[in-house]
N, C-alpha and C positions, 0 to 999 in steps of 0.2 A: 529318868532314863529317856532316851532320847531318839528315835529309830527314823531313820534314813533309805534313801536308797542310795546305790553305788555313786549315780552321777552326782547326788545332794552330799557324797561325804567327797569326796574328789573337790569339788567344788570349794569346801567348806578346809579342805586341805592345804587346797594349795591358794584359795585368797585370803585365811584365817579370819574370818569375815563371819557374822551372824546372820544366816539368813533365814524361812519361811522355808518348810516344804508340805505341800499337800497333803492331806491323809490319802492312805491307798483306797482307793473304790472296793465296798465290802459287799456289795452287792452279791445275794446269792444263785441271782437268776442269769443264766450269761445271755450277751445279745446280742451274738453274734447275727448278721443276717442268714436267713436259715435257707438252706439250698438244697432240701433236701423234696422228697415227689410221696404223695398218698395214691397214686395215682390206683392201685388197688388194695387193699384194707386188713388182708390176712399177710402172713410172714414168707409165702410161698413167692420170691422172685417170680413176677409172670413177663412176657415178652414185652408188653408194654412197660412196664417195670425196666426196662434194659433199654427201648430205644429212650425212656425219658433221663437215663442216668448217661447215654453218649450222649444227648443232644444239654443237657445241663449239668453233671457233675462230672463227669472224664474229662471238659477241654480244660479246666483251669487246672486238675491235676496232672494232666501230659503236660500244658502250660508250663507248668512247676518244673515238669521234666526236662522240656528242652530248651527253657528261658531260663532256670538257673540246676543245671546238672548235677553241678559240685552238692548243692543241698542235699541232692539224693547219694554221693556215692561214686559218681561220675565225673565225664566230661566231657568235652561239648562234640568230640569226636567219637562216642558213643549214642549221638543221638543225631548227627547227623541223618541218617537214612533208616525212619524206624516205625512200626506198623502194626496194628490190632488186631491179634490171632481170635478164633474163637474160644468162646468161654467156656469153661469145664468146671464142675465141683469135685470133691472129695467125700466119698462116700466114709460112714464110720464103722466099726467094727468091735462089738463088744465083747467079744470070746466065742459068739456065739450064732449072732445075725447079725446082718447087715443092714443099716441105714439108711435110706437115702437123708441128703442133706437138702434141703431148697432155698434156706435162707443165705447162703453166702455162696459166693459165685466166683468164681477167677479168670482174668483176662491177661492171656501172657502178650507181653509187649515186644516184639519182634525187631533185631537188629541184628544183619548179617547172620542169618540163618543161626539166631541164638536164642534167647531168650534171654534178655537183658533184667527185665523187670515184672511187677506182678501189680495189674490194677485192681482191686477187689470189689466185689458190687455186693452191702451188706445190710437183710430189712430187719427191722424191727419194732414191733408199735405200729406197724402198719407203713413205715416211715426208710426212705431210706439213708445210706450211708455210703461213701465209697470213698479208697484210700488208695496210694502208691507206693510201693518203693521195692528194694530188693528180695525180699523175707525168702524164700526159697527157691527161686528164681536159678543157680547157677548147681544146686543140686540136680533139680529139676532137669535142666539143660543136661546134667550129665550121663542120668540117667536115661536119658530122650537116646541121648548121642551112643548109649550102648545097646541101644535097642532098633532092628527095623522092622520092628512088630506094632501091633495094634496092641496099647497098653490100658486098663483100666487103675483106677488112684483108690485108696481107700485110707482111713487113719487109725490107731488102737490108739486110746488116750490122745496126745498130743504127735507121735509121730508116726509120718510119714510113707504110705507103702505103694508101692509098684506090682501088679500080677499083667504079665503078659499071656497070647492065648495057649499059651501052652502049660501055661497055671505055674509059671516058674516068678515066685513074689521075692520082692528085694526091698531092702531100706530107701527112700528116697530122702526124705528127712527123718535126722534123729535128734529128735528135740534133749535139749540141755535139762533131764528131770531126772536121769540116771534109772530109768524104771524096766531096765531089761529083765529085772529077775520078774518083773509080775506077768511079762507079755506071754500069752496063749502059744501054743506051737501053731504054726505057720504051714505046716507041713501035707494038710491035709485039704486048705481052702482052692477050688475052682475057679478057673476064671466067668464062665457063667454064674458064679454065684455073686459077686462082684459088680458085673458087669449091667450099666445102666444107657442109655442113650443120652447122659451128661457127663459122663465123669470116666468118659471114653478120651484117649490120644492118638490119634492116628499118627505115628511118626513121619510117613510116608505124607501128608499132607500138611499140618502143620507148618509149617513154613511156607507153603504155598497160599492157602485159604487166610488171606488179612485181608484187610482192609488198610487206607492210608488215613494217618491221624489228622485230623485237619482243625485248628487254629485259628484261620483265619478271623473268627469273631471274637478272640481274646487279643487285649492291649498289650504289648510286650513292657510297657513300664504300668506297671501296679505298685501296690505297697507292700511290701516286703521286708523282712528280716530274719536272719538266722544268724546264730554262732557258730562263724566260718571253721573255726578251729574245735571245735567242741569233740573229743572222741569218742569212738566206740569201744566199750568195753564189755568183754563179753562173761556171762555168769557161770559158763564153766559147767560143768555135768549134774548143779546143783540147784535145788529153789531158792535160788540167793538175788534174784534179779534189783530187788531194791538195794544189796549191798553193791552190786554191778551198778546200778544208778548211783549212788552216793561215790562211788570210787570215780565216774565221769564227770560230776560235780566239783568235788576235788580237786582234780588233777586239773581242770577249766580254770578255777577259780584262783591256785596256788600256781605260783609261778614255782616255787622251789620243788614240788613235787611232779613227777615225769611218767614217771608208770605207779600203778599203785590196779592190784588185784580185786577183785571181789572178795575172794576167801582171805587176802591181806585184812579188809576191812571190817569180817566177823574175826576174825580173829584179835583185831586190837579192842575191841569191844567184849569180847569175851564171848563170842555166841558160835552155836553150830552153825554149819553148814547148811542150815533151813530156811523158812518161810520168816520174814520180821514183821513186824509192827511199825505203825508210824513213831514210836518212841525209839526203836529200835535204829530206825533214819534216822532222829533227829539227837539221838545220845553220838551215833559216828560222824555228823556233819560239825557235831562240837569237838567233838575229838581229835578232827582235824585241823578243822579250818580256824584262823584268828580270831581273837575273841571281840574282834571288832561286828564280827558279823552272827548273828541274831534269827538260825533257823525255826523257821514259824508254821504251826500247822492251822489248815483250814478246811473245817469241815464242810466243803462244796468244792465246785467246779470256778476255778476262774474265770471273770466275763472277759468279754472279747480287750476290752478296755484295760483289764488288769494284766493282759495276755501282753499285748502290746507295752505294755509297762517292763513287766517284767524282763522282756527280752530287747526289747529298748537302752533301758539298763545293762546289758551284757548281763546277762544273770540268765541260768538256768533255772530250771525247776523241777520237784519230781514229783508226776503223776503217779495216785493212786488208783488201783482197779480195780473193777471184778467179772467176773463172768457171769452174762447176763441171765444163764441157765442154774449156775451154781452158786450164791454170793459168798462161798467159803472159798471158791478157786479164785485168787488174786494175783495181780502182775502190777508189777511198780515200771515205768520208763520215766525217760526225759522228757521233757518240755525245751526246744531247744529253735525254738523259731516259729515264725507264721509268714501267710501269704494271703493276701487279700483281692479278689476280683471282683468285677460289676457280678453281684448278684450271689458270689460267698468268700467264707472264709476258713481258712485250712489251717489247722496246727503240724508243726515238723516234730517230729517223736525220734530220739533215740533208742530202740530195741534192742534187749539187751540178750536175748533169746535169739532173734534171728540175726544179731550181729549185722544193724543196718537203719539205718535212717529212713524218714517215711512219711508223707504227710496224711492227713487225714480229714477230711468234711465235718462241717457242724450242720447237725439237723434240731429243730425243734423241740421234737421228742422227745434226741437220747442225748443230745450234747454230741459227746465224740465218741465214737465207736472204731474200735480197729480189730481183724483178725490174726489170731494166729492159729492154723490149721483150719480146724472148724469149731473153733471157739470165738468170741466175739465178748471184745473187752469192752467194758464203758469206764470212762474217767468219771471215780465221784469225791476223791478227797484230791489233797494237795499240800506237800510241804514246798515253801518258795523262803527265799535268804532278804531277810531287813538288816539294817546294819545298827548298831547300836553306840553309838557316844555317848 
């Protein structure tokens, strides 16, 4: 047996030709260059914490934004004229008390009195992380835009809440986990109880209090690639996100197939509606896909080297995850492009949760971290497609 990648069997296709192809680099330490700040030692974001992540890891991901848009979601008349709100957190909410959060921070990215997108500023290890892209960003805006109150944010689990000061609380995001019968009543929580001097939204000001993004010390040609075409598929009210990944896999890789579900994909497989395993991805990526091609699991993080491989080849991937507080709460996305500047390098993720594309920093530390709400994923496994003759 004989394993390949896309352009080795393309190749091999169409000259009928014998050739040599590399082994893939096994390396399990990635190396990427790391661009991430120690600049203070505990998990607590401090202000120095924040001017070192505008001044070294926010311009190469606004970069990403306004030099190639479509990556994110966009386009180029969405970023036109666009601007750095101040940062707020998301307070949590057990049934019972309230949280505060300090390690993950949010920065709403300002376009025409909206809120186009969401930059994240994320520590851990001492170490930081920061990511882009839409994740709740046009909820967000909506609920802004029904409001001209002073609002505070909070989360139960994974979704989303709004208390304005008159203690009147609304869904902002409702995450795809189906967990409304567990949620606490709502009915009784205060807005001072809530309410912190981070995790505050002035509607009335918001829009006004930016800053402008500036660039100018990023190259507009770097190294880059994504899968232009690649879709978002969304996982539906269910913890099926890696069959939401395996169904955008598919549908990339298969030219005959067009649409194809999440809950389509546990279902040809025989599985509920729940959480899988990497077996579980790689029994439906056979079930679908040609038996030309050869889904392979790897217990690590891909290096920068095999990143670029990967996606080089036209080939997705699907990152494995966990949550860095829980290692039993797991989240499977894409792997579906990168971007490279002086001084770091970003992976493009498909989200299947927040229905939206994203890039994300390598640090040291933790490799890749991304949030959803006030959770923060780290990539540490990985199934990627070898082709086999």
């Amino acid at each position: 047996m004989l394993l390949f990648n896309k352009r080795a069997v393309a190749s091999l296709l169409s000259a009928t030709m014998c050739i040599s192809f590399a082994t893939f680099n096994m390396s399990i330490v990635a190396n990427a260059e790391d661009s991430s700040s120690t600049v203070s030692n505990d998990n607590t974001i401090s202000t120095s914490d924040i001017m070192y992540a505008k001044t070294n890891l926010f311009p190469a991901l606004e970069a990403d934004l306004i030099y190639t848009p479509e990556a994110l979601g966009f386009t180029s008349d969405n970023v036109q004229s666009i601007s750095l709100g101040d940062a707020f957190t998301i307070n949590t909410y057990d049934g019972g008390n309230f949280n505060d959060i300090n390690d993950i921070m949010y920065f709403p990215i300002i376009s025409d009195n909206d809120i186009l997108a969401l930059l994240t500023l994320t520590k851990y290890n001492g170490e930081l992380s920061a990511s882009i892209g839409k994740d709740f960003a046009d909820e967000l805006s909506d609920y802004l835009d029904d409001n001209d109150d002073t609002v505070a944010l909070f989360s139960y689990e994974q979704d989303i809440f709004g208390i304005d000061s008159s203690s009147n609380v609304e869904v902002v995001f409702d995450s795809p986990d189906n967990n409304e019968s567990r949620q606490p009543s709502m009915d009784n929580i205060l807005y001072a109880d809530v309410v912190t001097s981070s995790n505050v939204l002035s509607v009335e000001t918001l829009y006004e209090s930016t800053t402008d993004i500036d660039i100018s010390g990023i190259e507009p040609t770097r190294s880059y690639n994504y899968l232009i075409y690649y879709p978002i598929v969304y996982q539906g009210n269910y913890g099926i996100c890696w069959a939401a990944t395996v169904a955008a896999m598919v549908i990339y890789e298969v030219s005959y197939i067009n649409n194809l579900t999440a809950t389509q994909v546990c279902d040809a497989i025989g599985h509920g509606y729940n959480g899988g395993t990497k077996d579980d991805i790689i029994e439906a990526l056979e079930y679908y896909l040609p038996s030309i091609y050869l889904p392979m699991y790897y217990p690590y993080v891909m290096s920068q080297y095999d990143i670029k491989t990967i996606i080089n080849n036209d080939d997705p991937a699907c990152m494995l995850c966990h949550d860095i507080n829980n290692s039993n709460n797991r989240h499977a996305v894409s792997l579906c492009g990168y971007s490279e500047w002086d001084g770091g390098f970003q992976i493009r993720i498909m989200d299947s949760a927040y229905q939206c594309f994203k890039f994300s920093t390598y640090s040291s530390a933790n490799g890749y971290l991304f949030p959803f709400g006030n959770t923060q994923y780290k990539w540490d496994y990985t199934v990627r497609l070898l082709y086999n003759l």
